[in-house]
C-alpha positions as CSV (number, residue, x, y, z in Angstrom):
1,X,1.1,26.2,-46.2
2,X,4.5,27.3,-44.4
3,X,6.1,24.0,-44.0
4,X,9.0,23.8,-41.4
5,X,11.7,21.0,-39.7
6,X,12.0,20.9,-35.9
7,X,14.9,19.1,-34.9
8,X,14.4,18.1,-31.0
9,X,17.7,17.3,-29.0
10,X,16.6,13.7,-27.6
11,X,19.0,14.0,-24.2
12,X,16.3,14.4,-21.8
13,X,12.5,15.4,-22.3
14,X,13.1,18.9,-21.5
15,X,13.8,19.8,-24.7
16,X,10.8,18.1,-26.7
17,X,8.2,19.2,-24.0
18,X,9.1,22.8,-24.5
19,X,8.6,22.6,-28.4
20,X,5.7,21.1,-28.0
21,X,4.2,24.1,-25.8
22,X,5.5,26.8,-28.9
23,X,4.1,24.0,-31.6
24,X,0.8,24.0,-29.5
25,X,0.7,28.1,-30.8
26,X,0.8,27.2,-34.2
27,X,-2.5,27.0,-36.6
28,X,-2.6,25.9,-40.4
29,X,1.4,25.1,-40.2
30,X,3.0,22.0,-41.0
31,X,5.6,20.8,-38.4
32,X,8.0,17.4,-39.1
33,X,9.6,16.5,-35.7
34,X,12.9,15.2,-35.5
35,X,13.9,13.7,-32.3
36,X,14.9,10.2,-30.5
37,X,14.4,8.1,-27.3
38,X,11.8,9.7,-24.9
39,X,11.1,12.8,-26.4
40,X,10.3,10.9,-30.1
41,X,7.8,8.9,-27.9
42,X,6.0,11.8,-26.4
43,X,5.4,13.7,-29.5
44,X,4.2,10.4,-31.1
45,X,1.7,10.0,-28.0
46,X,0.2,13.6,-28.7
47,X,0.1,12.9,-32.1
48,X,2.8,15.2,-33.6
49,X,4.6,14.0,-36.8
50,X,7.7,12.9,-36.0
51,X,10.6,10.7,-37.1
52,X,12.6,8.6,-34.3
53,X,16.0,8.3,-35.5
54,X,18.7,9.8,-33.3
55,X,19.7,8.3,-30.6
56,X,21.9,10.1,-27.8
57,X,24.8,8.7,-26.0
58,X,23.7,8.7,-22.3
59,X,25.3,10.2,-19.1
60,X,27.4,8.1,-16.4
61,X,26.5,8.6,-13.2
62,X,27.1,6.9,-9.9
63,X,25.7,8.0,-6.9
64,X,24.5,11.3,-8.3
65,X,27.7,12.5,-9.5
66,X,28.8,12.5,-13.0
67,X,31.7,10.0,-14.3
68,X,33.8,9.8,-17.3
69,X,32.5,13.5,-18.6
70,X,35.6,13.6,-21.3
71,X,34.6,9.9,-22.8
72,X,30.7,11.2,-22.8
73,X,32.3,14.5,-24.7
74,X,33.6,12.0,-27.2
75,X,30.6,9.9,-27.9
76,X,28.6,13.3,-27.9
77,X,31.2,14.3,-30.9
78,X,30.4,11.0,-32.5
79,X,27.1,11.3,-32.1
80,X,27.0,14.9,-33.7
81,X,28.5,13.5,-36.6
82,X,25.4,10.8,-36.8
83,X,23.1,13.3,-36.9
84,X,24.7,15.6,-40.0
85,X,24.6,12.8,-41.7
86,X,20.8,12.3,-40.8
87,X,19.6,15.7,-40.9
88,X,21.4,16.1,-44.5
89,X,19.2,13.2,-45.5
90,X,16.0,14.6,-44.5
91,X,16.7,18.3,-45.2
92,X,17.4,17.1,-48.5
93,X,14.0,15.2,-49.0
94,X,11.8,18.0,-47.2
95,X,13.5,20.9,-48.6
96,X,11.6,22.7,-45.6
97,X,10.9,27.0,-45.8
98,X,12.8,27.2,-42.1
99,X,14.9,25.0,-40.0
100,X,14.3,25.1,-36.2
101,X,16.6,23.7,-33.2
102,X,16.1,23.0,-30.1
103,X,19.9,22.1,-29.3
104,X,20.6,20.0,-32.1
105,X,23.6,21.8,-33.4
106,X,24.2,18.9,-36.6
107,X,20.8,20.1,-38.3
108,X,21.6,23.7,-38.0
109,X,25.4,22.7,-39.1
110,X,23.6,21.5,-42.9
111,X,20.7,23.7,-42.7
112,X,23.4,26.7,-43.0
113,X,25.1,25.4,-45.8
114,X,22.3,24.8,-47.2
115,X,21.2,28.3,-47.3
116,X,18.0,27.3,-45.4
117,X,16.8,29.8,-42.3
118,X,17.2,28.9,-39.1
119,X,16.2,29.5,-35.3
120,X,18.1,28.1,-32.8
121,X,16.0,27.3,-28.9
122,X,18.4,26.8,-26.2
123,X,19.4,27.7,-22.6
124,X,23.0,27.3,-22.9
125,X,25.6,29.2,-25.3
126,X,28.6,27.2,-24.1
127,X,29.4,24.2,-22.8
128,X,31.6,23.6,-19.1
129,X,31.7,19.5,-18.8
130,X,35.1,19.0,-18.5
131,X,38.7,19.8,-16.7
132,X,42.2,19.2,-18.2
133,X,43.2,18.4,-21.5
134,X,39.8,17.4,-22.1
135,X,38.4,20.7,-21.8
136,X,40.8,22.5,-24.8
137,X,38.8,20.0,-26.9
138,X,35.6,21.3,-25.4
139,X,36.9,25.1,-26.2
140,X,37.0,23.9,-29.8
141,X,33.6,22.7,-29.8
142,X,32.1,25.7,-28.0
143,X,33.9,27.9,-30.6
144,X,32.1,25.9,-33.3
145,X,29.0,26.2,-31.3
146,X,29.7,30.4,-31.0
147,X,29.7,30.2,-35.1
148,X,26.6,28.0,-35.4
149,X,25.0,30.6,-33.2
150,X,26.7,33.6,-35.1
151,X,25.3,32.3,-38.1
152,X,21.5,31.6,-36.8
153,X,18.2,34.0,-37.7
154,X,16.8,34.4,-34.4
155,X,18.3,32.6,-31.3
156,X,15.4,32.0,-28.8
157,X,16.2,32.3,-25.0
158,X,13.5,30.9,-22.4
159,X,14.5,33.1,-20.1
160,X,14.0,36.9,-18.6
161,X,16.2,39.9,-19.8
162,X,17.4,41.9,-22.4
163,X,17.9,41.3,-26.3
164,X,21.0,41.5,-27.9
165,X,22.0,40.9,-31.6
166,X,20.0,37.8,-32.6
167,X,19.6,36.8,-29.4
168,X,15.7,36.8,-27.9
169,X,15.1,36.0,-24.5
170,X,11.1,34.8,-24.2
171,X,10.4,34.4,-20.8
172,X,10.4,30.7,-19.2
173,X,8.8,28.4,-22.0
174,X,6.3,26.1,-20.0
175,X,2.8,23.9,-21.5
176,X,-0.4,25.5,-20.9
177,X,-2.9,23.7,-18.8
178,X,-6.8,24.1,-19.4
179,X,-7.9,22.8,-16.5
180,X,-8.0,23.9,-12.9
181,X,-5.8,22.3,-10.0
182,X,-8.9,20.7,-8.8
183,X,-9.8,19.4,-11.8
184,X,-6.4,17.4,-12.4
185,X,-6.2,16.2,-8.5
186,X,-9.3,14.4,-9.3
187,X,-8.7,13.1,-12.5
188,X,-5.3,11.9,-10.6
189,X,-7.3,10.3,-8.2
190,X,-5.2,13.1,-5.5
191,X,-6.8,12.6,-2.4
192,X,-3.9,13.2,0.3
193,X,-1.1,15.3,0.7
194,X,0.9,14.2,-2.7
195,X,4.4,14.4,-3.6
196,X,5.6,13.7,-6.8
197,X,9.1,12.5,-7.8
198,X,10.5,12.7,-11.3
199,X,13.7,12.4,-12.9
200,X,13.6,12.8,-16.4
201,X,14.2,10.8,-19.8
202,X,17.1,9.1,-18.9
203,X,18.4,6.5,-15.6
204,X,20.5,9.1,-14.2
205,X,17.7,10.1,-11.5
206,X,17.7,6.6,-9.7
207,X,19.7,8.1,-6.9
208,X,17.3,10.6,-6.6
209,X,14.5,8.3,-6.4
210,X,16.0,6.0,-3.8
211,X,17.5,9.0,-1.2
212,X,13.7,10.3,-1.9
213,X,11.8,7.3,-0.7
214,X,14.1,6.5,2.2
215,X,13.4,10.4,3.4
216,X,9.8,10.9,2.9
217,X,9.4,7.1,4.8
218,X,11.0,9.2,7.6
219,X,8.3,11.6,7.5
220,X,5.0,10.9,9.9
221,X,2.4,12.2,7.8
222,X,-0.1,10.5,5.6
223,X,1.5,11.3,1.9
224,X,1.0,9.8,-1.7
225,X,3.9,9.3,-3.4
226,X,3.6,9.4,-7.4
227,X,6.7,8.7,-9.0
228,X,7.5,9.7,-12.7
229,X,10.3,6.8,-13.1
230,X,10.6,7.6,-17.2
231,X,11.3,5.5,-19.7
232,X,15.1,4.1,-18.9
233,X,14.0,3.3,-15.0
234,X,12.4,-0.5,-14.5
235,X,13.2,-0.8,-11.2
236,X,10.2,-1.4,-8.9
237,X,9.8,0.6,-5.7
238,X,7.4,-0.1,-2.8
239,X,4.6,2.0,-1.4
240,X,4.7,4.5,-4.5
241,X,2.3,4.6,-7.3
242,X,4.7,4.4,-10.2
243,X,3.3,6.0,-13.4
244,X,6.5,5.4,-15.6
245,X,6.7,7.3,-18.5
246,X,4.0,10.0,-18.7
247,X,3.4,12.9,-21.4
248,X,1.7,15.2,-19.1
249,X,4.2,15.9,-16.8
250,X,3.3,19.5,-16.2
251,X,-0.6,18.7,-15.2
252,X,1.1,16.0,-12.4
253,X,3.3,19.0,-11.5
254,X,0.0,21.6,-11.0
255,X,-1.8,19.3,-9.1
256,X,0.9,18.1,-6.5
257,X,1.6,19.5,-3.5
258,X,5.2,19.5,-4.1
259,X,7.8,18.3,-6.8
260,X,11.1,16.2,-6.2
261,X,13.2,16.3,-9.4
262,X,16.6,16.7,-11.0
263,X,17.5,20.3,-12.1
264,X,16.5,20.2,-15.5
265,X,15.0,24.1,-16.8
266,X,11.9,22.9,-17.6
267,X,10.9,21.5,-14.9
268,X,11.6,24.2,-13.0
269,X,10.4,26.5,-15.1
270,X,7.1,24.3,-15.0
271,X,6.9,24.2,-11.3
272,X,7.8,28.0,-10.8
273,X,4.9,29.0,-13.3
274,X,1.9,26.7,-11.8
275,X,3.1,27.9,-8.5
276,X,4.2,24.5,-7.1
277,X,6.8,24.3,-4.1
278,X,9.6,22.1,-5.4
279,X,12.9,20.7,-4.5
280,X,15.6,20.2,-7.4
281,X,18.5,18.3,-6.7
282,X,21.1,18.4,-9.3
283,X,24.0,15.6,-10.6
284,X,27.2,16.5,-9.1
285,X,29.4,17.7,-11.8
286,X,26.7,18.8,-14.4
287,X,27.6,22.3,-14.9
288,X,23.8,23.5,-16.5
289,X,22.1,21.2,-13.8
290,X,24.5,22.7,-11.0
291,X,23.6,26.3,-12.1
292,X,20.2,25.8,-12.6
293,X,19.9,24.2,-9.0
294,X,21.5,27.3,-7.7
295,X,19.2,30.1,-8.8
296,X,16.5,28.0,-6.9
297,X,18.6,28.0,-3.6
298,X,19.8,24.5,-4.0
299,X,23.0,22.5,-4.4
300,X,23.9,18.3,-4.8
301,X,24.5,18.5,-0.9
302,X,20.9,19.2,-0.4
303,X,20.0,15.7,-0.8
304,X,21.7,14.8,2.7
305,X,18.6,16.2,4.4
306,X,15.9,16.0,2.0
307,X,14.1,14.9,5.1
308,X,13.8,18.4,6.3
309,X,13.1,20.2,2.9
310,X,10.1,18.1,2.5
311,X,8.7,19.4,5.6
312,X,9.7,23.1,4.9
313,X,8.3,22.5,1.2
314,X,5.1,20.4,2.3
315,X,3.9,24.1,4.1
316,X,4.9,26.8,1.6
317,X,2.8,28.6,-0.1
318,X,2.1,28.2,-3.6
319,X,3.1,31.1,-5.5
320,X,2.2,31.4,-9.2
321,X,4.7,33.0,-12.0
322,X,3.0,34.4,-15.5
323,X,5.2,33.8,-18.0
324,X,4.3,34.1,-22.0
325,X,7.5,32.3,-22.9
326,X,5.6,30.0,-25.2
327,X,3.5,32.2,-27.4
328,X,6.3,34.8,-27.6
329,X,8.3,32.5,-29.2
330,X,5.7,31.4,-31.5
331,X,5.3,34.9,-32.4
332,X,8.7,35.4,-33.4
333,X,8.9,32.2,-35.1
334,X,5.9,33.3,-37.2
335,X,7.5,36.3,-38.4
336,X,10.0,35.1,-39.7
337,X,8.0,32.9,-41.7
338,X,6.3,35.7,-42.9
C-alpha cells in the first residue's frame, strides 16, 4: 500500500478542508495528517489520521485591519523553525513513499534533503505582508520559498489557467456534497430566508461578526442568522443560532441563501461552486485576503454598507460553477505515486 505524509498548514481551516476534498479521492492509500489547532480538529472529527502538533502564531487585528505584520513575520520564522524540527522527527519515523504540502514549507524544507518526493498545494508563490525594512527580510524568505518551490515534483494550483514547468493549476479545489440543497435546508432545520456568517479558524473575524449583526438588524425582513463563530470566538451574540466550530462548512454554504465571510480561497471557491450569493470582506492589510476580495468585486471598505449588499445579495440568482479541482489533483497526485 502507497503510504504518504500530508503536512496541513494549521493558519486557518482553508487549508485542511481542501486536503480533505483531494484525500476524499483516494482508495486503498494510507494518508498520516499533519496539522494543528482547527484544522487538526476537523480531520480528527471525520476520522482522518492525524497528529496535532504544530501550533501557528496568530494574526493581530483590530478593527479589521492587520497590526504588527513584521513581529507576526518573526514569530511565523520561529515558528517555521518548530516545525523542521517536527517534521524531521516524523519523516524520520514514517519514512513515507511521498511528502505532500499544503503550505507547510518546513516539511518540504527536510523532505528535500531527504531525498523524499514532494508536492507542494498552495495559492500563493510569494509573500507581500510587510513595508520597510521589514519587507527586505520578507524578500529573503520568499527567495527561500522560490527554491522550495524550484525544488518540488509537482506544484498544485487550485486555480484556472495554463501549466508551466512544475506548476499545475487544477481548477478551484472545493468538498463534494451528496446531497441536494433541499436535503441540507432540512436537515439544518432552514425554514426562512438564511444567512450565514463565518470567519474562519482563527478570532480575527470578530469584526466581521459584530458590523454583520448590527447591519442585517437594519434589515426588515424575516431572516435566520447562523453563525459559524469557529473555534477561537467565545463570545455570545443575540438573536443568532451560533453553531461554533463546525466540519461541514461547505453543506451550510449550499443550503444558505447567502454567505458573509472573510476572503479566505476556499470559501469562495466553495460558495462560487454551489452557486451561493456571497459577500467577502477582507482584513485590511492582508495582501492574499485583499486580492482575493478583489476578483469577487469587493474591498475592506465594503463593510461600511453591508446593509445594502445584503439586500442586493438576498435577490441574486444562484449561479453554479463546475469545477473538478479536487479529483484533478488526486489524479496527478496518484501518478506520481505510480
Amino acid at each position: 500500500m502507497n503510504v504518504f505524509n500530508f503536512f496541513s498548514s494549521p493558519i486557518g481551516l482553508g487549508h485542511v478542508t481542501r486536503d480533505i476534498a483531494i484525500a476524499n479521492n483516494f482508495e486503498n492509500i494510507s494518508i498520516n495528517f499533519v496539522s494543528g489547532s482547527g484544522a487538526a480538529k476537523i480531520l480528527k472529527n471525520l476520522d482522518f489520521k492525524v497528529q496535532d502538533v504544530y501550533n501557528p502564531p496568530a494574526f493581530i487585528v483590530e478593527n479589521g485591519t492587520l497590526k504588527s505584520p513584521a513581529k507576526w513575520l518573526w514569530n511565523y520564522y520561529q515558528y517555521y523553525k518548530d516545525c523542521k524540527k517536527i517534521s524531521q522527527e516524523i519523516l524520520q519515523k514514517d519514512n513515507p513513499n511521498l511528502v505532500i504540502s499544503d503550505e507547510d514549507f518546513a516539511s518540504l524544507t527536510v523532505a528535500q534533503k531527504m531525498k523524499i518526493p514532494t508536492i507542494l498545494i498552495t495559492d500563493v508563490l510569494e509573500t507581500r505582508f510587510t513595508k520597510g525594512l521589514a519587507s527586505f527580510i520578507e524578500k529573503k524568505m520568499n527567495k527561500s520559498m522560490q527554491e522550495i518551490i524550484k525544488k518540488c515534483e509537482i506544484v498544485i494550483l487550485p486555480e484556472n489557467g495554463d501549466d508551466q514547468d512544475n506548476i499545475r493549476r487544477v481548477g478551484p479545489i472545493v468538498r463534494q456534497i451528496n446531497y441536494s440543497r433541499e436535503e441540507l435546508q432540512k436537515k439544518f432545520s432552514f425554514k426562512k430566508k438564511t444567512i450565514v456568517i463565518s470567519v474562519g479558524g482563527t478570532n480575527t473575524g470578530l469584526f466581521l461578526i459584530e458590523k454583520a449583526l448590527e447591519s442585517i438588524s437594519k434589515i426588515k425582513q424575516d431572516i435566520e442568522v447562523i453563525l459559524v463563530s469557529g473555534p477561537a470566538i467565545s463570545k455570545e451574540f443575540k438573536n443568532v443560532r451560533n453553531l461554533g466550530f463546525v466540519d461541514n462548512l461547505h453543506e451550510l454554504i449550499f443550503a444558505a441563501d447567502l454567505i458573509i465571510s472573510l476572503a479566505g480561497k476556499s470559501t469562495i471557491d466553495e460558495a462560487n461552486a454551489y452557486g451561493t450569493p456571497a459577500i467577502f470582506i477582507p482584513i485590511k492589510g492582508h495582501f492574499e485576503q485583499e486580492d482575493n476580495a478583489r476578483e469577487e468585486g469587493f474591498v475592506f471598505d465594503d463593510i461600511k454598507r453591508l446593509d445594502v449588499l445584503i439586500l442586493e445579495k438576498l435577490e441574486q440568482k444562484r449561479n453554479h460553477v463546475n469545477t473538478n479541482g479536487a479529483k484533478n489533483a488526486s489524479v496527478i497526485i496518484r501518478k506520481l505515486m505510480n
